[in-house]
CHARMM-style PDB file with segment names, atoms N, HN, CA, C and O in Angstrom:
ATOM      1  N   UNK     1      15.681  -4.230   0.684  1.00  0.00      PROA
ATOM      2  CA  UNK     1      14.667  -5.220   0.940  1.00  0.00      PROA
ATOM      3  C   UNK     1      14.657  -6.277  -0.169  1.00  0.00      PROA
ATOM      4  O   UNK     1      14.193  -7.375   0.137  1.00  0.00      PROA
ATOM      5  N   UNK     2      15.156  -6.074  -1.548  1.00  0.00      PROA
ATOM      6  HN  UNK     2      15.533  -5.182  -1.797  1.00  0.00      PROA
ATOM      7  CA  UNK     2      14.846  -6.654  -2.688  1.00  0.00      PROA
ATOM      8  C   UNK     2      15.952  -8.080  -2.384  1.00  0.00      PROA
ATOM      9  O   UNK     2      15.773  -9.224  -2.801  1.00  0.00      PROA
ATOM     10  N   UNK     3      16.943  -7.646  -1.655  1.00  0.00      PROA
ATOM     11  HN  UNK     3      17.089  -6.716  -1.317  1.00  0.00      PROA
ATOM     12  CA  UNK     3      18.112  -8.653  -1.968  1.00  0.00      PROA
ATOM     13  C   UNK     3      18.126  -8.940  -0.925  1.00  0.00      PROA
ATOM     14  O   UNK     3      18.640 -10.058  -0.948  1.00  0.00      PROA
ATOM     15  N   UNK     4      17.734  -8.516   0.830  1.00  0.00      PROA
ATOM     16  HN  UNK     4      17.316  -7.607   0.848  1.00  0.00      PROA
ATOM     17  CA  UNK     4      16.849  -9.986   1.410  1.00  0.00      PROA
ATOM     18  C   UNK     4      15.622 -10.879   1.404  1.00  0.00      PROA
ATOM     19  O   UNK     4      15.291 -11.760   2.197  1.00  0.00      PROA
ATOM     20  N   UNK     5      15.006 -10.403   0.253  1.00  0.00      PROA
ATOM     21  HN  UNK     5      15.275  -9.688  -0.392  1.00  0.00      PROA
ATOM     22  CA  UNK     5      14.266 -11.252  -0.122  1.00  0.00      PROA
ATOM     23  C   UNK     5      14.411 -12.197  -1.363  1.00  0.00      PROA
ATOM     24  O   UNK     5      13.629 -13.077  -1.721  1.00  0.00      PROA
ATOM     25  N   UNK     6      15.752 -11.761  -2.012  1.00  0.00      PROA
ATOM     26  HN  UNK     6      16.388 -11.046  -1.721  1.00  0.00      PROA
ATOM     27  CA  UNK     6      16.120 -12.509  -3.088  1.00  0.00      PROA
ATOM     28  C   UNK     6      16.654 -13.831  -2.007  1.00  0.00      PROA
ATOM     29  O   UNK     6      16.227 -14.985  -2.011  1.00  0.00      PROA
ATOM     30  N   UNK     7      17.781 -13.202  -1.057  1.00  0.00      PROA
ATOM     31  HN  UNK     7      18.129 -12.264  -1.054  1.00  0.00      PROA
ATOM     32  CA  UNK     7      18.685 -14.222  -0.349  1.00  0.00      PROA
ATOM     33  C   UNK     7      17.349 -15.043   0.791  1.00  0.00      PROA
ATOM     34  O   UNK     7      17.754 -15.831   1.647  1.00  0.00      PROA
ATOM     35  N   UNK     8      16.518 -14.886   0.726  1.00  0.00      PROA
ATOM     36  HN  UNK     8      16.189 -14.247   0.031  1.00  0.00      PROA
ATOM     37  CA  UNK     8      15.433 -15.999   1.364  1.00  0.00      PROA
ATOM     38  C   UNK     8      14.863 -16.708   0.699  1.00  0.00      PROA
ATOM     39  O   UNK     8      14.963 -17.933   0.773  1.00  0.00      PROA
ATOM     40  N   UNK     9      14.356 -16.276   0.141  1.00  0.00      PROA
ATOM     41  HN  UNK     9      14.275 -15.281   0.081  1.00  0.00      PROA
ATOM     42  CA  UNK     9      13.033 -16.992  -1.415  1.00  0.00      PROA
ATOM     43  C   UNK     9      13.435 -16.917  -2.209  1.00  0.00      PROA
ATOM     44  O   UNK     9      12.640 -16.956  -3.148  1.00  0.00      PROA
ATOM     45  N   UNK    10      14.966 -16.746  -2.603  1.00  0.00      PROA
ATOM     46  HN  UNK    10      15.612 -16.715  -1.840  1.00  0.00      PROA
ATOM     47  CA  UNK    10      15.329 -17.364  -3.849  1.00  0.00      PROA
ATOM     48  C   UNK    10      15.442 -16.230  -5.290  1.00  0.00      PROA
ATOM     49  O   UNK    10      15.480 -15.134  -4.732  1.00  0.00      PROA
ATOM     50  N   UNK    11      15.476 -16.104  -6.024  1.00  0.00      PROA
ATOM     51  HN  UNK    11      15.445 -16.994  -6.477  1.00  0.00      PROA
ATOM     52  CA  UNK    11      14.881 -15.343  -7.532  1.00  0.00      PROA
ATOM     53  C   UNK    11      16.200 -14.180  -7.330  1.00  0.00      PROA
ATOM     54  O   UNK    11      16.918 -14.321  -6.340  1.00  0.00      PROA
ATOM     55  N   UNK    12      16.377 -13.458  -7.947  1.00  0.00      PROA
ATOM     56  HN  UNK    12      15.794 -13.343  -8.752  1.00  0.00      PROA
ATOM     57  CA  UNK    12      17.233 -12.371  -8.449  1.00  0.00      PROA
ATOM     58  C   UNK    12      16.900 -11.117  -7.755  1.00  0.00      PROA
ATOM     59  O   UNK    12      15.725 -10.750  -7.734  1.00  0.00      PROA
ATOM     60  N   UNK    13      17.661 -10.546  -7.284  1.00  0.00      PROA
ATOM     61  HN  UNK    13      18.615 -10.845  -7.300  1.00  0.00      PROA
ATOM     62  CA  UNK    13      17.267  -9.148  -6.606  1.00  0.00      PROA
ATOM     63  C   UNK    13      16.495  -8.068  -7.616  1.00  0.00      PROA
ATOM     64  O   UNK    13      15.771  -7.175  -7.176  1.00  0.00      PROA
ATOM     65  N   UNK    14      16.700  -8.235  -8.736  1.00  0.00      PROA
ATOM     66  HN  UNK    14      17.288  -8.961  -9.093  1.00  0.00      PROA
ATOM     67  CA  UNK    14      16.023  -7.564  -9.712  1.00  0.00      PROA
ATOM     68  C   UNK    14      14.903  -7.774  -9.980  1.00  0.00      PROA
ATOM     69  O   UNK    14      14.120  -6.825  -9.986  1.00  0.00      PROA
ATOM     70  N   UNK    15      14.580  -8.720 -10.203  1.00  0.00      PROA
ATOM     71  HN  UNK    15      15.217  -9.492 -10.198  1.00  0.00      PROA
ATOM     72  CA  UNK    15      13.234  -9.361  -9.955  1.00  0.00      PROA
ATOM     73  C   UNK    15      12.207  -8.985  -8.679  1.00  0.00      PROA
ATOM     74  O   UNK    15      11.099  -8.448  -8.707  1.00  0.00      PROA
ATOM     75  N   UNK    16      12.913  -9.417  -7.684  1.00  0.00      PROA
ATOM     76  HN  UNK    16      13.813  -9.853  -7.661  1.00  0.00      PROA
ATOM     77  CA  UNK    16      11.915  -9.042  -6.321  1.00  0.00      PROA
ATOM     78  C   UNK    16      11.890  -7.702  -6.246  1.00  0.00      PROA
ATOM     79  O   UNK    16      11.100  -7.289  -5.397  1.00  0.00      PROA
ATOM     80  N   UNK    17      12.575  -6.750  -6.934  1.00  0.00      PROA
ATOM     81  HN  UNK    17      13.217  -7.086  -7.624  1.00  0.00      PROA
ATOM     82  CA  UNK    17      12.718  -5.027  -6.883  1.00  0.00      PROA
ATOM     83  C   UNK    17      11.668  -5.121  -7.626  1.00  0.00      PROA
ATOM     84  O   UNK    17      10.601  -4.841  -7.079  1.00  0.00      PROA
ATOM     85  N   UNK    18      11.645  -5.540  -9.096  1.00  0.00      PROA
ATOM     86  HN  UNK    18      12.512  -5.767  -9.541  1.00  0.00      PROA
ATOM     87  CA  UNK    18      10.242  -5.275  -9.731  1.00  0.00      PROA
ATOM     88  C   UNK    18       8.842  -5.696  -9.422  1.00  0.00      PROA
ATOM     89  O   UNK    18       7.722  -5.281  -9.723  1.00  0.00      PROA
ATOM     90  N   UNK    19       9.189  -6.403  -8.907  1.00  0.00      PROA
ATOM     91  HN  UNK    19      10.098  -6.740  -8.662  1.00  0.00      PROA
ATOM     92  CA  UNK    19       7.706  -7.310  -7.966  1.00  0.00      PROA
ATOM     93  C   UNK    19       7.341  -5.710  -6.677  1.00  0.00      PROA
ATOM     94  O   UNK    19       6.258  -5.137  -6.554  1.00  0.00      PROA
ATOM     95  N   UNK    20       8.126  -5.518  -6.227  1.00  0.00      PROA
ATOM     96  HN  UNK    20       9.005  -5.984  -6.327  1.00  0.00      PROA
ATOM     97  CA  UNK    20       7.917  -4.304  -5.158  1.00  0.00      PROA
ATOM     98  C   UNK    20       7.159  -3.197  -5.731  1.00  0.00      PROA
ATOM     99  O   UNK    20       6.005  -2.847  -5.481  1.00  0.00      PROA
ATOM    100  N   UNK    21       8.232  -2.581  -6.752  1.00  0.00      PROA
ATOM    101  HN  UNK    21       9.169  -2.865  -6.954  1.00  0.00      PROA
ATOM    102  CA  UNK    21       7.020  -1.672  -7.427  1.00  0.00      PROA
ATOM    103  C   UNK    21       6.256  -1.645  -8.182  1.00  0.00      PROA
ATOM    104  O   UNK    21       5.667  -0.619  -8.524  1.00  0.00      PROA
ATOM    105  N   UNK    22       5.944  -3.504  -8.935  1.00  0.00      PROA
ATOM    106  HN  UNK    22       6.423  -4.337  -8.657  1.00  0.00      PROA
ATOM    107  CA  UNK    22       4.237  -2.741  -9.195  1.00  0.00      PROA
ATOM    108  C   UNK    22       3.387  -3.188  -8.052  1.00  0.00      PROA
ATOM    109  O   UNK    22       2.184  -3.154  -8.314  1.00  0.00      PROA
ATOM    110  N   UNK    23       3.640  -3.523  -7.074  1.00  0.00      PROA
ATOM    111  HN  UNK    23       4.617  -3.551  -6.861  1.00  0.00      PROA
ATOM    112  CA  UNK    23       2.875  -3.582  -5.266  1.00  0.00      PROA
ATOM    113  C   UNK    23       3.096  -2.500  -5.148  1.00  0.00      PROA
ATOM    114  O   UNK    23       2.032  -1.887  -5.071  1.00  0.00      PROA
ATOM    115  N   UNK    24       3.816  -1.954  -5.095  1.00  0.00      PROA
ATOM    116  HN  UNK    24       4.681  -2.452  -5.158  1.00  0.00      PROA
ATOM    117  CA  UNK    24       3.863  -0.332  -4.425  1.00  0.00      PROA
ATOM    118  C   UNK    24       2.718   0.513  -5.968  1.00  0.00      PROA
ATOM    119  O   UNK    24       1.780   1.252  -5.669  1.00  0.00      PROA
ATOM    120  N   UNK    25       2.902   0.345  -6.776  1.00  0.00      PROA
ATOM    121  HN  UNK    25       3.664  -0.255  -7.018  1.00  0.00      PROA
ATOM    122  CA  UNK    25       1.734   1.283  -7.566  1.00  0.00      PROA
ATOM    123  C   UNK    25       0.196   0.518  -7.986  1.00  0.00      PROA
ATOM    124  O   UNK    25      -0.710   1.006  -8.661  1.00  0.00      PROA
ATOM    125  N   UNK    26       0.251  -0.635  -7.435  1.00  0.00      PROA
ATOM    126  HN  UNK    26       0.987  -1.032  -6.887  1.00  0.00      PROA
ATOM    127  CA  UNK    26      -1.119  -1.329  -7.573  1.00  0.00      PROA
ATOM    128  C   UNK    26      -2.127  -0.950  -6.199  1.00  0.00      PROA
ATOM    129  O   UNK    26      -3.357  -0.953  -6.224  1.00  0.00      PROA
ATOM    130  N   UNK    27      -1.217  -0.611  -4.950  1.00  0.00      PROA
ATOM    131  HN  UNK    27      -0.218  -0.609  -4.930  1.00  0.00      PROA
ATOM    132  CA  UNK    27      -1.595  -0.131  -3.680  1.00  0.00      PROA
ATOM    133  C   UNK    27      -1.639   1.490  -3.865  1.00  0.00      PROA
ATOM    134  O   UNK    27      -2.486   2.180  -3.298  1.00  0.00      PROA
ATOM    135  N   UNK    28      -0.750   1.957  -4.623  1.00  0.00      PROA
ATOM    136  HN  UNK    28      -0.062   1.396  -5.084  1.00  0.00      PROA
ATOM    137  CA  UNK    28      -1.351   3.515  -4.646  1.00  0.00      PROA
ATOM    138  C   UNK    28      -2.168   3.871  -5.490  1.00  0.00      PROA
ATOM    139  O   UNK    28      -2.763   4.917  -5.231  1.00  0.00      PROA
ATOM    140  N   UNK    29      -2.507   3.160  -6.798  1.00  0.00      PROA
ATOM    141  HN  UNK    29      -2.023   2.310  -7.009  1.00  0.00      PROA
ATOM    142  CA  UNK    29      -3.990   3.428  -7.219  1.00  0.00      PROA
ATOM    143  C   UNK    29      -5.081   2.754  -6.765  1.00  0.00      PROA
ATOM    144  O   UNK    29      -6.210   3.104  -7.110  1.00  0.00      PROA
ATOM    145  N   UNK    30      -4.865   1.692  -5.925  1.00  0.00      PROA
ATOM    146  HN  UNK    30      -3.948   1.407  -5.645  1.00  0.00      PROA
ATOM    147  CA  UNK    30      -6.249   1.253  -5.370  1.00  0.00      PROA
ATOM    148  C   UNK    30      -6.721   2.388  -3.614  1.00  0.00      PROA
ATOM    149  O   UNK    30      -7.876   2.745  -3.382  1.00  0.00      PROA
ATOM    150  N   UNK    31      -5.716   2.665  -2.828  1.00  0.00      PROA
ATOM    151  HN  UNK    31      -4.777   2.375  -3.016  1.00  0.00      PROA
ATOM    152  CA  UNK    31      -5.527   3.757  -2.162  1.00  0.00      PROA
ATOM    153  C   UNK    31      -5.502   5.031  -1.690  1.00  0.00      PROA
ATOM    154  O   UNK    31      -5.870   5.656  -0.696  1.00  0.00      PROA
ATOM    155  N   UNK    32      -4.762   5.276  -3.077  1.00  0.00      PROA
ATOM    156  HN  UNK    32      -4.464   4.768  -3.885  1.00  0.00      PROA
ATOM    157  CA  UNK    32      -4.042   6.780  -3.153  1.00  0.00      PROA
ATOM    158  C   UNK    32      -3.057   6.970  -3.005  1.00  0.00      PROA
ATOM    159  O   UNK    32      -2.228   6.093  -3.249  1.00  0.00      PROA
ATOM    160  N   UNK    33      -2.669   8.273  -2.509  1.00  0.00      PROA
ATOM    161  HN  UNK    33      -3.343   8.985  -2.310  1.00  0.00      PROA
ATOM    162  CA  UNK    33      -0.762   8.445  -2.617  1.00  0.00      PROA
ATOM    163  C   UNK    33      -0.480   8.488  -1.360  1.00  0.00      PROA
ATOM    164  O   UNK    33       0.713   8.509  -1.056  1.00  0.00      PROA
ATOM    165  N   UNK    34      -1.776   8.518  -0.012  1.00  0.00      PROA
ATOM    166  HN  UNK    34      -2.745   8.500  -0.259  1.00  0.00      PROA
ATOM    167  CA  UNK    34      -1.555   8.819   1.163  1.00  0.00      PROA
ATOM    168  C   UNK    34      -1.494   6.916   1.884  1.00  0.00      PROA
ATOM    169  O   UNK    34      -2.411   6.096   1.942  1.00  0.00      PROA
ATOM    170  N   UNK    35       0.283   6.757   2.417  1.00  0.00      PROA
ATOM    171  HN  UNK    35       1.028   7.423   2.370  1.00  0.00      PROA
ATOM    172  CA  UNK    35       0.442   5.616   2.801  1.00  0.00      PROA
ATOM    173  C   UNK    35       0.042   5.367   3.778  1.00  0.00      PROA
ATOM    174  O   UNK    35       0.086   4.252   4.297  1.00  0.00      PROA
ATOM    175  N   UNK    36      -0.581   6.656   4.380  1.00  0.00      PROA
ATOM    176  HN  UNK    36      -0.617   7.562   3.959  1.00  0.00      PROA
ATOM    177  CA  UNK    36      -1.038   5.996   6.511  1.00  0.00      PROA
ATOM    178  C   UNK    36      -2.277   5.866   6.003  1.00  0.00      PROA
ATOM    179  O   UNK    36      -2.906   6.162   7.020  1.00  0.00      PROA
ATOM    180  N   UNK    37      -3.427   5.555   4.868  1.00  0.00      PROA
ATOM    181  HN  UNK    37      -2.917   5.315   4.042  1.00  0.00      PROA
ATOM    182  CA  UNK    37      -4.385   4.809   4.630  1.00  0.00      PROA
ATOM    183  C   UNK    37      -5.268   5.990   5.148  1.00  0.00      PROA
ATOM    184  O   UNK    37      -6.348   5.473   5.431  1.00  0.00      PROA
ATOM    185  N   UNK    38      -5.314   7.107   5.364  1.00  0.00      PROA
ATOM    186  HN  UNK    38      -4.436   7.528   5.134  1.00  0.00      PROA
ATOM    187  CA  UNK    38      -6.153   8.365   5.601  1.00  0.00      PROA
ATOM    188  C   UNK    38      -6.627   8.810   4.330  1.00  0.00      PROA
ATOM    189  O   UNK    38      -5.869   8.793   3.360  1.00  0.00      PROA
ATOM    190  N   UNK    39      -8.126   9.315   4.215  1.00  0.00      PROA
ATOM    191  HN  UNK    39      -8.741   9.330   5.003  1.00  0.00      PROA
ATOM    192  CA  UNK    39      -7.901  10.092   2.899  1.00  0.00      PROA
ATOM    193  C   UNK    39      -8.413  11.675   3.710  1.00  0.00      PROA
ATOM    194  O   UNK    39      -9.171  11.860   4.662  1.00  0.00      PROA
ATOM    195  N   UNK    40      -7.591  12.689   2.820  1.00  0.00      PROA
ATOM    196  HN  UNK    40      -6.975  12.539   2.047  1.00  0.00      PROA
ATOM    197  CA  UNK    40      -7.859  13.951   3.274  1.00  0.00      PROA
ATOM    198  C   UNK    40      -9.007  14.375   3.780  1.00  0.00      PROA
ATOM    199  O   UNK    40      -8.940  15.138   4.745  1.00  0.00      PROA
ATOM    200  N   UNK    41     -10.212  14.019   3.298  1.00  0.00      PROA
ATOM    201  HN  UNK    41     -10.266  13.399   2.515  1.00  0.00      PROA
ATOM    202  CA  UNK    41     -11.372  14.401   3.364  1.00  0.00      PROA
ATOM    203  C   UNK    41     -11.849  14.025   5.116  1.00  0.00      PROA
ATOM    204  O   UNK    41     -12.558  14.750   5.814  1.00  0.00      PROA
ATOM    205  N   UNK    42     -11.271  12.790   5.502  1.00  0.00      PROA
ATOM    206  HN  UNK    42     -10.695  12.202   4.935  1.00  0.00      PROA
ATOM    207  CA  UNK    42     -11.301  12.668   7.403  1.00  0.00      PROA
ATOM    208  C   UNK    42     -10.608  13.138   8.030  1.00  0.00      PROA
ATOM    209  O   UNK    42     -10.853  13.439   9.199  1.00  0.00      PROA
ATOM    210  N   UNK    43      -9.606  13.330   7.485  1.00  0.00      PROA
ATOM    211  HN  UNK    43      -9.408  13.085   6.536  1.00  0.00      PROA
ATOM    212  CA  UNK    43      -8.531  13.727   8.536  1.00  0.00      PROA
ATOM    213  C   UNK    43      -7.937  12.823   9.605  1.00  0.00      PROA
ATOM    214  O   UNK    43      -7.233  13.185  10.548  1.00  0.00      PROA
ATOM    215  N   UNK    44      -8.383  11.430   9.271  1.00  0.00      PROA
ATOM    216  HN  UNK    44      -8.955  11.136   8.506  1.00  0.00      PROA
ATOM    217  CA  UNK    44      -8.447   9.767  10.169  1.00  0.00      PROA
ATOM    218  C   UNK    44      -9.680   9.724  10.533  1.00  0.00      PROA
ATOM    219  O   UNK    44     -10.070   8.562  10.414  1.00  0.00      PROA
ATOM    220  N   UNK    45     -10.921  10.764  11.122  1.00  0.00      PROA
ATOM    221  HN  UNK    45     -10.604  11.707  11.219  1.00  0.00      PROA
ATOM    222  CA  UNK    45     -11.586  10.517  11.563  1.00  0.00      PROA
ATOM    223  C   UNK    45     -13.129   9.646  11.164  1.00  0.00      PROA
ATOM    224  O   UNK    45     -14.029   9.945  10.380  1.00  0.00      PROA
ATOM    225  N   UNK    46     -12.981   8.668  11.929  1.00  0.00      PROA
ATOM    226  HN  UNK    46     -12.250   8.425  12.566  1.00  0.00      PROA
ATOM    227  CA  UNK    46     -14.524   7.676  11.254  1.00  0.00      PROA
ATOM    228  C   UNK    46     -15.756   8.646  10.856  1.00  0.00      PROA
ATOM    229  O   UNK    46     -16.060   9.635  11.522  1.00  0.00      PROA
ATOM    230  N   UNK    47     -16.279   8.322   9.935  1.00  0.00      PROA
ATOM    231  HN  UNK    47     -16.032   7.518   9.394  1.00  0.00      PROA
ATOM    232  CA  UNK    47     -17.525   8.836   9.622  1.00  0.00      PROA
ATOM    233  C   UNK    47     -18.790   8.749  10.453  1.00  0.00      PROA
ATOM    234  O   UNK    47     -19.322   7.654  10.271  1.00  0.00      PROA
ATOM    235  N   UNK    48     -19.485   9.546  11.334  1.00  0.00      PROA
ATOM    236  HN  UNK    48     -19.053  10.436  11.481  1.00  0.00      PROA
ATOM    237  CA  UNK    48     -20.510   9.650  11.828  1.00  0.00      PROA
ATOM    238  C   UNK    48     -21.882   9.052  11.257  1.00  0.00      PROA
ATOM    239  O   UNK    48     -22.300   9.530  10.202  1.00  0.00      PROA
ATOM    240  N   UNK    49     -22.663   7.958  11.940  1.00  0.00      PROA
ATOM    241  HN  UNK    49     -22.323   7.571  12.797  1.00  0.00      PROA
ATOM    242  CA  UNK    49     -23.624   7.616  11.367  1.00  0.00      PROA
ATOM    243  C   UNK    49     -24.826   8.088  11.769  1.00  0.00      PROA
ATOM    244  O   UNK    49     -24.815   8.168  12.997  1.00  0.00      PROA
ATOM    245  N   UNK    50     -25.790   8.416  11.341  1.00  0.00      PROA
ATOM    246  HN  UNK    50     -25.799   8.352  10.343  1.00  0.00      PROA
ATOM    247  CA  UNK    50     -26.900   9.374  11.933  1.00  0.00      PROA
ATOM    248  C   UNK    50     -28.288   8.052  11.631  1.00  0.00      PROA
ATOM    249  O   UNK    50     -28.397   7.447  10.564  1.00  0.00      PROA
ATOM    250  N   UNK    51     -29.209   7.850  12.837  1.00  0.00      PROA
ATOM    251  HN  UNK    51     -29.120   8.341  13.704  1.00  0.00      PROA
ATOM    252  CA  UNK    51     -30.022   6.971  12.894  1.00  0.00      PROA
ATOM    253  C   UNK    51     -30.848   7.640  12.088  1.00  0.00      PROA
ATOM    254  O   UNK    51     -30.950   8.859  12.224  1.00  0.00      PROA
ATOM    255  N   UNK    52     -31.713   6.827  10.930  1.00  0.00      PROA
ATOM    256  HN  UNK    52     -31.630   5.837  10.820  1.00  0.00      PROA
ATOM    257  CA  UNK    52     -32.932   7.138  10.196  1.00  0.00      PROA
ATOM    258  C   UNK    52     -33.963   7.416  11.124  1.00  0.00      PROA
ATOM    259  O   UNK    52     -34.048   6.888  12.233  1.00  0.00      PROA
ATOM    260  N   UNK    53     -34.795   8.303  10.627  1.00  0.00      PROA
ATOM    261  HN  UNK    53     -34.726   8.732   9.726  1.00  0.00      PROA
ATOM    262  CA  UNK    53     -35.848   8.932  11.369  1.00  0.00      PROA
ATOM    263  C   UNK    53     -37.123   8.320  10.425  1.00  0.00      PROA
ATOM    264  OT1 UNK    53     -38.288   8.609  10.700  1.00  0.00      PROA
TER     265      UNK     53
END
């Protein structure tokens, strides 16, 4: 991916490799380590909202 994006936009394949992973570790600490955007605790499933009484 690094060196078709060097050969589009220009810059050094080395460069756009390092640009990738700190995106790839700025998204897994804002995230987590889980990439389908689930966190364990749902299991995917939306959180239930319960009307105030």
């Amino acid at each position: 991916m690094a060196a078709r994006l060097a050969r589009e936009h220009g810059g050094s394949e080395r460069s756009w490799q390092r640009a990738m992973n700190e995106a790839r570790a700025q998204y897994e600490d804002e995230h987590g380590q889980d990439p389908g955007g689930q966190d364990d605790d749902h299991n995917g499933a939306e959180p239930v909202l319960q009307p105030a009484l």
